[in-house]
RODO-2510 file (C-alpha; in nm, 4 decimals, decimal comma):
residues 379
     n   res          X          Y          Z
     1     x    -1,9406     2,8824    -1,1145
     2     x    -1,6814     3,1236    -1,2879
     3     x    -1,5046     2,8432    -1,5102
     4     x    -1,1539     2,9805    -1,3614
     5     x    -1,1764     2,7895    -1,0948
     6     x    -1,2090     2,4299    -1,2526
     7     x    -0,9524     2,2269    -1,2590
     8     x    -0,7542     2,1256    -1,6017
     9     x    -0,8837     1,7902    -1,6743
    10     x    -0,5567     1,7348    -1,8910
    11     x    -0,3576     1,4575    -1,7610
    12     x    -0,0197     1,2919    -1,8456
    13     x    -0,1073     0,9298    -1,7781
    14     x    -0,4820     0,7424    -1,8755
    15     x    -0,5292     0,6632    -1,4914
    16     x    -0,7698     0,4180    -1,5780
    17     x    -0,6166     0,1815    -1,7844
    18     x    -0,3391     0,1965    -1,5554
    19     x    -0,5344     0,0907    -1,2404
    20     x    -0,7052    -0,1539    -1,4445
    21     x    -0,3674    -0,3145    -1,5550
    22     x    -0,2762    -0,2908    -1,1830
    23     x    -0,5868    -0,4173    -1,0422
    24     x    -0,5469    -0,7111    -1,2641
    25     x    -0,2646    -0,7916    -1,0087
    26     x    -0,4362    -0,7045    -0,7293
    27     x    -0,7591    -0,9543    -0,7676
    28     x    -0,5257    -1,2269    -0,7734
    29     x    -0,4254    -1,1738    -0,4110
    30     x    -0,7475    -1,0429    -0,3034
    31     x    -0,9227    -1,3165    -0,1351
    32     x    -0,5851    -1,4135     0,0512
    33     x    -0,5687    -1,0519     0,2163
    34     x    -0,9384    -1,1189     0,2883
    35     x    -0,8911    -1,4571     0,3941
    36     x    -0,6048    -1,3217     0,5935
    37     x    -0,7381    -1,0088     0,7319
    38     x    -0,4104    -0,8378     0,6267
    39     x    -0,4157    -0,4695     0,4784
    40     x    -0,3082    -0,4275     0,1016
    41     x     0,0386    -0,2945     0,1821
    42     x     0,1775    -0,5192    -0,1477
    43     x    -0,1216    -0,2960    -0,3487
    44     x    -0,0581     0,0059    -0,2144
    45     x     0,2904     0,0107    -0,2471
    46     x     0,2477     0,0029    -0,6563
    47     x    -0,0072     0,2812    -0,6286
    48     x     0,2411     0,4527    -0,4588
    49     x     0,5175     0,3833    -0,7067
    50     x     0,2923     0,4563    -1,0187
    51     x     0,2034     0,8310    -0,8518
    52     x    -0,1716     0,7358    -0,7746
    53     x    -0,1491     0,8677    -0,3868
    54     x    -0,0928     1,2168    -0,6199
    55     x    -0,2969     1,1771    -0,9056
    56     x    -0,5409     1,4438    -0,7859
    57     x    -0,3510     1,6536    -0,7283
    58     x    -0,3038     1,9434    -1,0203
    59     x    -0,0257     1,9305    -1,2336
    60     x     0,1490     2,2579    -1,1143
    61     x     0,1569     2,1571    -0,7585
    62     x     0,3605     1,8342    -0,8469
    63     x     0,0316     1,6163    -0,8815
    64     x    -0,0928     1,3978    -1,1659
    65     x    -0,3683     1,6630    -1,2767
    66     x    -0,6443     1,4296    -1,2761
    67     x    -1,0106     1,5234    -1,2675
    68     x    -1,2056     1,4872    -1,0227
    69     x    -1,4080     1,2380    -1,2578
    70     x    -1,0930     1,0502    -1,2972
    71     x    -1,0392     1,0031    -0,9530
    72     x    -1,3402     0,8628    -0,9362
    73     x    -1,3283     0,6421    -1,2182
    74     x    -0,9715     0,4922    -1,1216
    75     x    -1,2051     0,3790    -0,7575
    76     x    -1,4799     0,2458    -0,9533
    77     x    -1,1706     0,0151    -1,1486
    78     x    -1,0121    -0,0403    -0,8234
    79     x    -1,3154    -0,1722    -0,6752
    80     x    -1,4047    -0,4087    -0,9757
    81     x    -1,0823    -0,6235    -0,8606
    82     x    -1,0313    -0,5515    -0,5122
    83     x    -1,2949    -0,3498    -0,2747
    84     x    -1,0972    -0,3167     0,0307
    85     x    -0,8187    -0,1124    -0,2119
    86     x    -1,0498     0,1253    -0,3499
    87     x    -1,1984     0,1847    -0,0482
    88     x    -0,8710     0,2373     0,1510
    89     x    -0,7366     0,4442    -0,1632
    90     x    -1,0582     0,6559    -0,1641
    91     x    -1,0475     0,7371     0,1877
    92     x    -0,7167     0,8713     0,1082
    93     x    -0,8175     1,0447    -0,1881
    94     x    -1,0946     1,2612    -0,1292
    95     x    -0,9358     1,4453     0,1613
    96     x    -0,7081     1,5481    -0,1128
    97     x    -1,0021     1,6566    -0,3223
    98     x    -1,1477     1,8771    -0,0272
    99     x    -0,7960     2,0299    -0,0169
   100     x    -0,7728     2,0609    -0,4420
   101     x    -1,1316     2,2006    -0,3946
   102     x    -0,9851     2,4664    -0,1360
   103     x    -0,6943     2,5649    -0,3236
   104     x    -0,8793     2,6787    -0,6314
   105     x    -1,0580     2,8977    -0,4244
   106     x    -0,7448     3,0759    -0,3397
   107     x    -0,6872     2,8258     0,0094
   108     x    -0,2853     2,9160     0,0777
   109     x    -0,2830     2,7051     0,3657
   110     x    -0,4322     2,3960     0,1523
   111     x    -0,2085     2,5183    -0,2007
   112     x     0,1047     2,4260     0,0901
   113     x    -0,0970     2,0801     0,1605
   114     x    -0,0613     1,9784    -0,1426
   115     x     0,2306     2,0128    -0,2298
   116     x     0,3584     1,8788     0,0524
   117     x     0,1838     1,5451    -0,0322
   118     x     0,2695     1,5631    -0,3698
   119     x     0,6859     1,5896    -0,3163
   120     x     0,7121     1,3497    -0,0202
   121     x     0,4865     1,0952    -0,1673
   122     x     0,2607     1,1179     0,1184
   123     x    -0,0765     0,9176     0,1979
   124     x    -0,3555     0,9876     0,4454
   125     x    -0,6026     0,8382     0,6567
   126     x    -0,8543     1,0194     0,8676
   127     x    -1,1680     0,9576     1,0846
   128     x    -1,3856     1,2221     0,9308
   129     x    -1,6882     1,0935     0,8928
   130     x    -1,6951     0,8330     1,2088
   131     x    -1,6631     1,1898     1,4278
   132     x    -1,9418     1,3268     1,2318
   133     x    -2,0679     1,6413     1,3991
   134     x    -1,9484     1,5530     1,7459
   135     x    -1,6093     1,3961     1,7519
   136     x    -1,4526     1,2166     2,0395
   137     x    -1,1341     1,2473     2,2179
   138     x    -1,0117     1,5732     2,4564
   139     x    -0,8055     1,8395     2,3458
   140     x    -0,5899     2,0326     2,6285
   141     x    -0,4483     2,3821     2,5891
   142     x    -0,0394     2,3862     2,5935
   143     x     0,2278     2,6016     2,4923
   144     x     0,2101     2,6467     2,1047
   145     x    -0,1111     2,4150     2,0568
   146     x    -0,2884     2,1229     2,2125
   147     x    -0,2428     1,8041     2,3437
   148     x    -0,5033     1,5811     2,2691
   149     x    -0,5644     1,2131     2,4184
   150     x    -0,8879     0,9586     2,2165
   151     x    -0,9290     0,6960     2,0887
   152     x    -1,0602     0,6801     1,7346
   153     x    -1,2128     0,4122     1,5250
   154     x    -1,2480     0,3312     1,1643
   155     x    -0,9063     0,4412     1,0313
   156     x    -0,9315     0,3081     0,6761
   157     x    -0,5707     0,2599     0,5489
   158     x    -0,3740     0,3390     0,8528
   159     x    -0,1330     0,0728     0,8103
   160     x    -0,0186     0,2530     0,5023
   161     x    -0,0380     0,5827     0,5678
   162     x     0,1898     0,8829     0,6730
   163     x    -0,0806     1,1172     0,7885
   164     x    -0,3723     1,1114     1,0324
   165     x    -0,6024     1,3415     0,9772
   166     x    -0,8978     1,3884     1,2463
   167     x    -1,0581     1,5783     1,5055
   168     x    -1,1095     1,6009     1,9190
   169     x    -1,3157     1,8559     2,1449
   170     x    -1,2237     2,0940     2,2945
   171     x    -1,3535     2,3145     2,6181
   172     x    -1,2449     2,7183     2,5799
   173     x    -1,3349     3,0483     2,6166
   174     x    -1,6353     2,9736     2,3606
   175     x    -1,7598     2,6381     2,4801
   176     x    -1,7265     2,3098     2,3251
   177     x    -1,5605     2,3047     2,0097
   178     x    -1,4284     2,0694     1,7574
   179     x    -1,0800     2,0909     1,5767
   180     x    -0,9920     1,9427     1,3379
   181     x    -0,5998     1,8751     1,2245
   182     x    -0,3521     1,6954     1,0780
   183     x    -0,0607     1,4761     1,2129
   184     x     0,1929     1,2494     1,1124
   185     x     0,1450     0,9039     1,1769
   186     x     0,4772     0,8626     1,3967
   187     x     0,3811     1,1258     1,6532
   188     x     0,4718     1,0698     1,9741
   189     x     0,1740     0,8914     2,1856
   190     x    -0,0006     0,7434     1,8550
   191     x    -0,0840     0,4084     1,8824
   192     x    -0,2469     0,1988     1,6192
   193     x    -0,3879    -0,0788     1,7058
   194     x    -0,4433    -0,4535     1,4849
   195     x    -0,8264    -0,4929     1,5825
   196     x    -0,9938    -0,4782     1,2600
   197     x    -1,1410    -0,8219     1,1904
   198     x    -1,5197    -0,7718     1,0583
   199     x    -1,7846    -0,9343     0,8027
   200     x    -1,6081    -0,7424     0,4840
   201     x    -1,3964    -0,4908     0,3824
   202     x    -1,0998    -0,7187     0,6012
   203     x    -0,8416    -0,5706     0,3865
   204     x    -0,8948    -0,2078     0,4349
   205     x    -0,6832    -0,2007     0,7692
   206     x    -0,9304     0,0529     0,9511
   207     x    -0,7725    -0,0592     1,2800
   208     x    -0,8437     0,1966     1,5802
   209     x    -0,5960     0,4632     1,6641
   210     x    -0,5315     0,6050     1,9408
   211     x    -0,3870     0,8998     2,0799
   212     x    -0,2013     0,9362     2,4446
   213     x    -0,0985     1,3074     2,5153
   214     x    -0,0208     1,3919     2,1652
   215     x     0,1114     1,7269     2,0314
   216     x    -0,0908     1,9109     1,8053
   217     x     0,0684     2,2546     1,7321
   218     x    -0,1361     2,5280     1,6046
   219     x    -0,0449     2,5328     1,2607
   220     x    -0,1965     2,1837     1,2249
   221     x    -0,5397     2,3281     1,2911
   222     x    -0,7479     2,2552     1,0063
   223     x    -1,1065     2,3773     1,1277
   224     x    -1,2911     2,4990     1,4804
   225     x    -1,6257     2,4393     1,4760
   226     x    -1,9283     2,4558     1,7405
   227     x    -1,9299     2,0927     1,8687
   228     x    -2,2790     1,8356     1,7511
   229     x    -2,3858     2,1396     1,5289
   230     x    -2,4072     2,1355     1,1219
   231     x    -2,1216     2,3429     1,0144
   232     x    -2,0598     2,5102     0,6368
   233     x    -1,7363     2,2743     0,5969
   234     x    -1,9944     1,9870     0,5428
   235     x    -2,1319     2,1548     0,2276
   236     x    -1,7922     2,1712     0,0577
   237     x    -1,6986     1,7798     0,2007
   238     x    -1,9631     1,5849     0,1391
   239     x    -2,0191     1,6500    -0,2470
   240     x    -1,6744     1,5748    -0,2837
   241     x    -1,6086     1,3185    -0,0678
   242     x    -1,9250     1,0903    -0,0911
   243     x    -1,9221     1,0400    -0,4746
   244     x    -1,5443     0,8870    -0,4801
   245     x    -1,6389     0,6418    -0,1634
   246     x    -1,9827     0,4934    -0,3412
   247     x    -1,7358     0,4744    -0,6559
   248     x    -1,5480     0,1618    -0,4540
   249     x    -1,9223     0,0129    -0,4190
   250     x    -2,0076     0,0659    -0,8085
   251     x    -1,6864    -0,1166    -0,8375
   252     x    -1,7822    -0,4103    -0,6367
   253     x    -2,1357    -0,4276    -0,8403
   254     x    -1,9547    -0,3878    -1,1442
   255     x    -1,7759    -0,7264    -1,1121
   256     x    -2,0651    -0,8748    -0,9756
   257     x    -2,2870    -0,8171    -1,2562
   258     x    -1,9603    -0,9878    -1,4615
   259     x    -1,9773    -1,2904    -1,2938
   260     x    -2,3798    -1,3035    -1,3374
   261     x    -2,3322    -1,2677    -1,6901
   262     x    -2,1249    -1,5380    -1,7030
   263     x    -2,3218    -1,7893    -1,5425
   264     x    -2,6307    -1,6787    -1,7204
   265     x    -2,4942    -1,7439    -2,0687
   266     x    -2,4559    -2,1020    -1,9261
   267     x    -2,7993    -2,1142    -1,8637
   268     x    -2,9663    -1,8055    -2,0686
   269     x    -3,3446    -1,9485    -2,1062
   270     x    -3,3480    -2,0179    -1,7079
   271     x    -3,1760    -1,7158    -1,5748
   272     x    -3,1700    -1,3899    -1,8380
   273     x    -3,4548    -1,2919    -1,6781
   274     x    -3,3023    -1,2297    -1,3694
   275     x    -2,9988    -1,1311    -1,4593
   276     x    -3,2164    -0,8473    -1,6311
   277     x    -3,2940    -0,7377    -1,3493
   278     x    -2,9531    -0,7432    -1,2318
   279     x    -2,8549    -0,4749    -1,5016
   280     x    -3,1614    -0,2916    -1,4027
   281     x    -3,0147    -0,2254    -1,0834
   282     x    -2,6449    -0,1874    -1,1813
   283     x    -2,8278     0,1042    -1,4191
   284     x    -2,9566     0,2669    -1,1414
   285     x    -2,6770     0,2895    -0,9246
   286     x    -2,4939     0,3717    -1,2118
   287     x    -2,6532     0,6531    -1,3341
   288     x    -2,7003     0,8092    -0,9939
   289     x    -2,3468     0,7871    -0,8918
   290     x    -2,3024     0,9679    -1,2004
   291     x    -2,5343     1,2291    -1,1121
   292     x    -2,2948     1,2419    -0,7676
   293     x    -2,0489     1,3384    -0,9946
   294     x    -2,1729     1,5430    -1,2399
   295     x    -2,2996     1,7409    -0,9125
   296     x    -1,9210     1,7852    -0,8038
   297     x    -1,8970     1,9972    -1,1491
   298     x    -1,4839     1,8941    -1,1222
   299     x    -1,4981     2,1083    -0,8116
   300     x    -1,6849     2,3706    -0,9984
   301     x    -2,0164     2,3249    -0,7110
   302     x    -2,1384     2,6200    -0,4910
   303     x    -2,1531     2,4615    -0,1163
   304     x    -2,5011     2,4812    -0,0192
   305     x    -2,7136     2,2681     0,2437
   306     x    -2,9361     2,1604    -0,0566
   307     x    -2,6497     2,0175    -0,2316
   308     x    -2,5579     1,8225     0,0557
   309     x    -2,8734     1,7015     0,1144
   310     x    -2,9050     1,5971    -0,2531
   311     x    -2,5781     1,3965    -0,2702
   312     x    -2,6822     1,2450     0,0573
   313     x    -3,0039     1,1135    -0,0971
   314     x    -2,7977     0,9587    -0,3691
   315     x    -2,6090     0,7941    -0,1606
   316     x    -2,8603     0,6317     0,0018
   317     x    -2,9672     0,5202    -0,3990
   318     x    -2,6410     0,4015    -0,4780
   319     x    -2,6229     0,2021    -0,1767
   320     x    -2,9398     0,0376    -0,1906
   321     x    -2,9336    -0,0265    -0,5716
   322     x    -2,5450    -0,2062    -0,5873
   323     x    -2,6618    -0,4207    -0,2586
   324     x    -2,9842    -0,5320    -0,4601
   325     x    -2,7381    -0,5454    -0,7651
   326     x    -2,5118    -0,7870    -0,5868
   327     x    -2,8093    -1,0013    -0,4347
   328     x    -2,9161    -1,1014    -0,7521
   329     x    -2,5846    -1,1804    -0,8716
   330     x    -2,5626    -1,4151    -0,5898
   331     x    -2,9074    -1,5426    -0,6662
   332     x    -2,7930    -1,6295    -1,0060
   333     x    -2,4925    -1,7958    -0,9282
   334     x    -2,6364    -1,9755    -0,6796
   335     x    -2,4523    -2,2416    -0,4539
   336     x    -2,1580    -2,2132    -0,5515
   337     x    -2,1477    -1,8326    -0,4231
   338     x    -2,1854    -1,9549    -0,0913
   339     x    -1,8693    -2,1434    -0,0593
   340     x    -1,5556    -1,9288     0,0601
   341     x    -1,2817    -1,8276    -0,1959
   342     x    -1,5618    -1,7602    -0,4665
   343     x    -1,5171    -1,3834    -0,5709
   344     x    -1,9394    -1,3235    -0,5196
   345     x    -1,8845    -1,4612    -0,1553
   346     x    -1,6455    -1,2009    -0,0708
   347     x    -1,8178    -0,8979    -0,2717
   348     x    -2,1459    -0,9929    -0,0860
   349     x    -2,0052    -0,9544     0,2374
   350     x    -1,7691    -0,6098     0,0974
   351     x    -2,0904    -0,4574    -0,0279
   352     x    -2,2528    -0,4337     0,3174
   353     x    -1,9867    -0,1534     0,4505
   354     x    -2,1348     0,1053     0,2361
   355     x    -2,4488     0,1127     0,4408
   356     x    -2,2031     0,2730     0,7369
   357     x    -2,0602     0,5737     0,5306
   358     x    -2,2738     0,9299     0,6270
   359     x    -2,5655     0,8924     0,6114
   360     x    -2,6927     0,5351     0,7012
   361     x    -3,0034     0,6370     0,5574
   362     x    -3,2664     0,6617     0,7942
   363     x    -3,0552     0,9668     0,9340
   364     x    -3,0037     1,0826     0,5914
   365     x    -3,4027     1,1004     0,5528
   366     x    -3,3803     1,2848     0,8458
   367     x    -3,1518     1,5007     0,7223
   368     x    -3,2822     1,5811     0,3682
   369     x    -3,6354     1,6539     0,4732
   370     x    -3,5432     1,9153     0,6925
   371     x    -3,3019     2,0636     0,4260
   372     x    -3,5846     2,0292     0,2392
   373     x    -3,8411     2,2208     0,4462
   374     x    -3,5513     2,4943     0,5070
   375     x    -3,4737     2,3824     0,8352
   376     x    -3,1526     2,3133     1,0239
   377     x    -3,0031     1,9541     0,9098
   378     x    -2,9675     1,8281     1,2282
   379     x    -3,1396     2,0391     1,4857
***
C-alpha cells in the first residue's frame, strides 16, 4: 500500500490515558446502568465533551488525528471499566473509520462526512451488521429520493446519537437492491423505541428503531447493492470495523483476568494454576486481536475477500478465547461471582454479546472455507 495514504498517527491528546482517567468514573456507575437497564448518556456526554466522538477523525478535517490503533486501544480501556460504553462508543466509531478509510482514497463525498461530524460534534448509530447482506425494511421511489418504512433492531447507542445510519430494499428497474444511507435521528416518522432489556450489554441502549414513511433524499445514499449477495463494500468494512468491536470484549477480559489475579494471590498454592490458564487465554485473544489490527495496516489494507475472511476467522478466536478467559476468572473467584453487583457477574453475562457480531461462527466457517477454496462467500 503506497504509504501516502496512511493516516498521521500524530495526535494532540494520549487518548488512552484519557479514557482510562474517564473510565475510572465510569466503572463506578456501571453496575447501576446495568442494574437499571439505562443507556450511558452521563458517559457519553464526557466523551463527547473531551472530543472522543472525533478522535478518529484526522487532524485536518477538525478530528483528533488518532490512529486507527488508538481507536482501538481507547475501546479496549473503555471496556476494562464499562463494556456496554465501549461497545456503544465502538459502534459509533468504526463507521467513522470506514469513512476515514474512504477519504484517503480520495472519497469527496466521505472527506464532507467527516467533517460534518467533526464541527457539529456529531455521533452515530447504525444497523450494519444486523442487515447483513439482506436488510429489512421497504424503500419507495418519491420525488428527490425515497421513502422508506422498517423496523430495525439492534441500534447500539441510539439514545445518544444524532445519526442513523442503515439500509432498506428496494424494488427498481434492476431488481432488488439494498441502499444504504444516512439520516438524522429527528427525521420525521423515526421512532425509537425503549425495548432493550437482555442478559448483558443492558447499558448499550440498542433499542429498535423504526421508521414510518421516512424521507431519504438522494444525496443520503451511501451504497446500492444487489440484495442477499456478497458485495466489495464488505472487504473494506469488515477489517475495519470488526477489530475495534472485539476491542470492547478484550476490554471486558482484561478486567477479568484483574480480578482473578487478585483472588489468586489470596490463595496462590490453590489457584495459580488456574489462573495460568487464565493468562493463557487472555494471550491468545490478545495477540490475535492484535493481528486484527496489525491487518487494518492504519487503513493502509488492500480490500480483498481473503482479508475478510481472515479477520472473520479471528474473530471467531477472539471471541472464543476472552469467553474461556472470563470462565475461568469466574471459576477462580468462585461464589462470590455469582451474587449480583460483583463486577465478574456482570462481565460474564457482557461477554456473551460478542458471539452475535458477523460472523457467529459457524457461518463464519462457512464463509472462510469457501473464500478459501476461491468460491463465492456466501453463494
Amino acid at each position: 500500500m503506497n504509504a501516502t495514504l496512511k493516516m498521521s498517527t500524530e495526535t494532540t491528546l494520549n487518548w488512552k490515558q484519557l479514557s482510562a482517567e474517564l473510565g475510572a468514573g465510569f466503572a463506578t456507575e456501571a453496575a447501576n446502568h446495568d442494574a437499571d437497564n439505562q443507556f450511558v448518556h452521563r458517559n457519553y456526554a464526557q466523551l463527547r465533551d473531551n472530543g472522543f466522538f472525533k478522535m478518529a477523525i484526522p487532524i485536518d478535517l477538525g478530528g483528533g488525528g488518532a490512529s486507527f490503533a488508538e481507536a482501538s486501544d481507547v475501546i479496549r480501556e473503555l471496556g476494562q471499566h464499562c463494556g456496554s460504553t465501549a461497545l456503544s462508543f465502538a459502534m459509533h466509531t468504526h463507521p467513522i473509520a470506514v469513512n476515514v478509510f474512504k477519504h484517503l482514497r480520495g472519497d469527496e463525498k466521505a472527506t464532507a462526512t467527516l467533517q460534518k461530524i467533526a464541527d457539529n460534534d456529531l455521533i452515530i448509530a447504525n444497523t450494519g451488521a444486523n442487515d447483513w447482506l439482506a436488510s429489512s425494511g421497504e424503500m419507495t421511489r418519491v420525488d428527490g429520493g425515497f421513502e422508506v418504512s422498517a423496523r430495525k433492531h439492534f441500534v447500539s447507542g441510539s439514545p445518544g446519537a444524532q445519526v442513523f445510519v442503515t439500509s432498506a430494499n428496494y424494488e427498481g428497474e434492476n431488481g432488488t437492491e439494498v441502499l444504504h444511507f444516512a439520516i438524522p435521528f429527528n427525521s420525521e416518522g423515526i421512532t425509537q423505541h425503549s425495548n432493550w432489556d437482555t442478559m448483558g450489554m443492558r447499558a448499550t441502549g440498542s433499542n429498535d428503531v423504526s421508521l414510518e414513511k421516512v424521507f431519504v433524499p438522494d444525496a443520503a445514499i451511501i451504497v446500492r447493492r444487489p440484495a442477499g449477495e456478497w458485495h466489495p463494500m464488505w472487504n473494506a468494512i469488515l477489517p475495519t470495523a470488526m477489530p475495534l468491536i472485539m476491542a470492547a470484549y478484550v476490554g471486558l477480559a482484561d478486567a477479568a483476568v484483574e480480578l482473578a489475579r487478585q483472588t489468586a494471590a489470596k490463595r496462590p498454592d490453590e489457584l495459580a494454576p488456574v489462573l495460568g490458564e487464565v493468562l493463557n487465554q487472555h494471550t491468545l485473544a490478545t495477540l490475535t486481536h492484535r493481528d486484527m489490527i496489525r491487518i487494518n495496516d492504519n487503513h493502509g489494507f488492500t480490500p480483498s475477500n481473503e482479508i475478510a475472511g481472515d479477520i472473520l476467522a479471528r474473530k471467531t478466536l477472539v471471541a472464543t478465547a476472552v469467553q474461556k478467559t472470563v470462565e475461568l476468572a469466574a471459576e477462580i473467584i468462585g461464589g462470590p461471582g455469582f451474587f449480583k453487583g460483583n463486577p465478574i457477574e456482570r462481565i460474564q453475562r457482557d461477554i456473551k454479546a460478542c458471539h452475535f457480531h458477523p460472523l457467529p461462527f459457524r457461518r463464519q466457517y462457512r464463509l472462510t472455507g469457501r473464500i478459501s477454496l476461491g468460491l463465492d462467500p456466501t453463494k
